[in-house]
N, C-alpha and C positions, 0 to 999 in steps of 0.2 A: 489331562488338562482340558478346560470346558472351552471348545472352538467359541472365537470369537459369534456375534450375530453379524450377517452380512449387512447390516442395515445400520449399526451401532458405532457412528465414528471415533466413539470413545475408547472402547472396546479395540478397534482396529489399528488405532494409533501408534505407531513405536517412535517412540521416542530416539534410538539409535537411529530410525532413517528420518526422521525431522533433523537432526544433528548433519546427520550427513549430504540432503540436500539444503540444508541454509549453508552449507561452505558451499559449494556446489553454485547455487544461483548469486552469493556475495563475490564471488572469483567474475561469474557473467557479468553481473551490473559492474565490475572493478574495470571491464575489458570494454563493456560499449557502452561507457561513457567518460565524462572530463573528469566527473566531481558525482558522487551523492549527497547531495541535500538536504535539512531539515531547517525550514524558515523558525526563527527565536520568536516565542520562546520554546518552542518546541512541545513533546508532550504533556498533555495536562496531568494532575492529577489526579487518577482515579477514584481516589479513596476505597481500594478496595472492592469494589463492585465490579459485580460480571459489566461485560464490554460487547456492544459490535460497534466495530470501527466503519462505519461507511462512507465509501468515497466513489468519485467520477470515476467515469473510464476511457482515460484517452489512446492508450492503445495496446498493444501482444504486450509490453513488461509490465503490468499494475499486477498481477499475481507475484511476478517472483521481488518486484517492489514491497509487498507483503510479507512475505516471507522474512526480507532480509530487515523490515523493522519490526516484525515480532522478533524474531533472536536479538537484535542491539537493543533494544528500546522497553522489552517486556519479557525476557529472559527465563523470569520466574515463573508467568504464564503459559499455557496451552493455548496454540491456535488451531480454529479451527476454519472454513469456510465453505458456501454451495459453490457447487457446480453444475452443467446444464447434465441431467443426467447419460446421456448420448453421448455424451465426450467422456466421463467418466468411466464407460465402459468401455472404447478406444485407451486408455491408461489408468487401468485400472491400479497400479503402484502407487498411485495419489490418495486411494482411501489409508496408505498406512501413513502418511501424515498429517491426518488432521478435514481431506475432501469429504463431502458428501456430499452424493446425487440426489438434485432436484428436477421432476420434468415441468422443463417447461411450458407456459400458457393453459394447463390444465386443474384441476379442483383437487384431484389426485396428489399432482407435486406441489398445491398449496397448502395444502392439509400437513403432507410430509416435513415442510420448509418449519410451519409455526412447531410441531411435535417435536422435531430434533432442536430445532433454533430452543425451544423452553427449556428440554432437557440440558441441553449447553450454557445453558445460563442460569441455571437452577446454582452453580459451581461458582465463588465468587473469583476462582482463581483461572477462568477462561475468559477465553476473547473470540470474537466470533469477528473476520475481514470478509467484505463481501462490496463489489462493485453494484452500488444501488440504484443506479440507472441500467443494467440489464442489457444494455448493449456499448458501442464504442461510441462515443460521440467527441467532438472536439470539444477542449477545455474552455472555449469562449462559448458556449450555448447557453442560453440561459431560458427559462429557467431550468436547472439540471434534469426536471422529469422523473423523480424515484419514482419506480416502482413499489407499487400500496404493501409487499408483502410485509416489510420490513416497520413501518407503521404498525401491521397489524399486532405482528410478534411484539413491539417496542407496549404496545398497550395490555398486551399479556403477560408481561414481566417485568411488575410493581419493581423500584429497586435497582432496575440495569440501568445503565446509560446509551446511549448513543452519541460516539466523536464523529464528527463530519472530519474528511481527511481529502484534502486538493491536491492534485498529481499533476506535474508538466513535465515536458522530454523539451525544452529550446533547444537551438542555438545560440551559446554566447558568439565568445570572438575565438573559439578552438576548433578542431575538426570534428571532435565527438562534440555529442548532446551532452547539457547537465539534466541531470533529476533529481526536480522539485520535487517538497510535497512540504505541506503547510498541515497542522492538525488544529481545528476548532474546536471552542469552549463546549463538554461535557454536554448534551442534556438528557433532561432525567424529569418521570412523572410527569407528561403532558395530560393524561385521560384519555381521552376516546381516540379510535385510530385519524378521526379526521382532525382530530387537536393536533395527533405526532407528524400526519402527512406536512401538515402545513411548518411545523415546526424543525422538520428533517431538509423543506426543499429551501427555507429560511436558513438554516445554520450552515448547510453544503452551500450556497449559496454564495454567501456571507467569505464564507473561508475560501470560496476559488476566487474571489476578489481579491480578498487580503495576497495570494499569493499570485494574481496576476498582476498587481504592481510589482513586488519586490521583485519578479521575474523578468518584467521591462526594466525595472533600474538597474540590470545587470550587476550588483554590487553584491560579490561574495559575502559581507561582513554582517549584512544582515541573516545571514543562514550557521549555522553550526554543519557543518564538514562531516556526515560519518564513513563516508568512504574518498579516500583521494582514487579516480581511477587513472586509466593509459592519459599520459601528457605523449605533446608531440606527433607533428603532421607524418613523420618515416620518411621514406623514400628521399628522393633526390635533393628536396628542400631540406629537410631533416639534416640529412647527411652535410649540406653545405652550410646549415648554422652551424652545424659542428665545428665545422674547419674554418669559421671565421671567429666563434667563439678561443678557439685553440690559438690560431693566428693572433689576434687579439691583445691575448695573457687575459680575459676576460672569463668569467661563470659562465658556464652555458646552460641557457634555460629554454624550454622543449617547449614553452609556451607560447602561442603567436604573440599574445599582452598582458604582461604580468598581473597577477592578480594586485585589487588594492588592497590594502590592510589596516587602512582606517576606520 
């Protein structure tokens, strides 16, 4: 059997441990937080065309948030995504799902980013998830700041698309956080990388709006539900809704305030 190349995240991919860490990180997201969210309408459209999904990055879970909407949401697809490559050699297990190392701020790891980013999109049946602003920044900054690389790539590959994709962690009215994430209208075929720059911080823009409202209106009904996570504050509060829910003859519900359902 021909060894994979070290450098070929296609090649490196297994598919059993993609499988195995998407239960894996959907069990974590189920555990720290209320609710997983997708703001309606939800995912666009593809029509079939290679994908990079880029979004903000507000803080440690926007990867395994990745993760867990490539498995619900694109099933049929491959994901792939960079990494800084320094971290990548710290857990290196990550190249067999889909990672590959990019070095940072160098000519080097830009050259590497546009080579493999074509090759992955060469395939109309991949997706390529990547936090395109390059560091953590909070979800109200504006303008998001992408980083050119993703531009550059987006004008080297006639055909692909780019979804801007908004991510938030609130506070509603529970003890866990919910996570947001909004997905924005497709684009495709700007021209030159300074047509896509302008067009990528327009569209991410655009859609951390759209889902900084629905996130201040605190109203479930606007979002589609894919994951219910942990209800209920535990301990001694917990335990005494219990026993007046029981006392009662009433439903006992783990929630501080019922969701609406209108």
């Amino acid at each position: 059997m021909r060894k994979a190349a070290p450098d070929d995240p296609v090649a490196l991919r297994s598919p059993a441990m993609c499988r195995f860490f998407e239960a894996v990180m959907r069990r974590q997201m189920a555990a720290g937080f209320r609710a997983v969210r997708i703001l309606r309408p939800g995912l666009p459209d593809l029509n079939g065309r290679p994908a990079v999904v880029f979004a903000n990055h507000p803080g440690w879970w926007d990867p395994v948030f990745f993760i867990v909407l490539q498995r619900m949401l694109m099933p049929a697809r491959e994901g792939y995504g960079p990494i800084d490559a320094t971290a990548l050699e710290r857990y290196g297990f990550m190249r067999r799902i889909g990672i590959f190392g990019v070095e940072q701020g160098t000519p080097r790891g830009a050259a590497r980013f546009l080579r493999v980013g074509r090759a992955l999109l060469s395939d109309p049946a991949r997706t390529i998830w990547m936090t395109a602003q390059g560091r953590f920044a909070d979800p109200r900054e504006r303008p998001p700041a992408i980083r050119p690389g993703l531009a550059h790539l987006m004008a080297r590959v006639p055909g692909a698309v780019a979804v801007p994709l908004a991510m938030e962690y609130p506070f509603w009215s529970e003890k866990r956080p919910e996570a947001l994430a909004a997905f924005g209208s497709p684009l495709g075929d700007r021209g030159s990388a300074a047509d896509w720059q302008a067009a990528l911080e327009d569209g991410l823009t655009a859609t951390q709006d759209r889902l900084a409202q629905a996130a201040m209106a605190r109203d479930p009904a606007r979002f589609t539900t894919l994951l219910g996570g942990k209800r209920g504050v535990g301990g001694v509060y917990g335990a005494w809704s219990r026993l007046r829910a029981a006392t009662g003859a009433r439903r006992y519900d783990p929630d501080h305030l019922p969701e609406r359902t209108d």
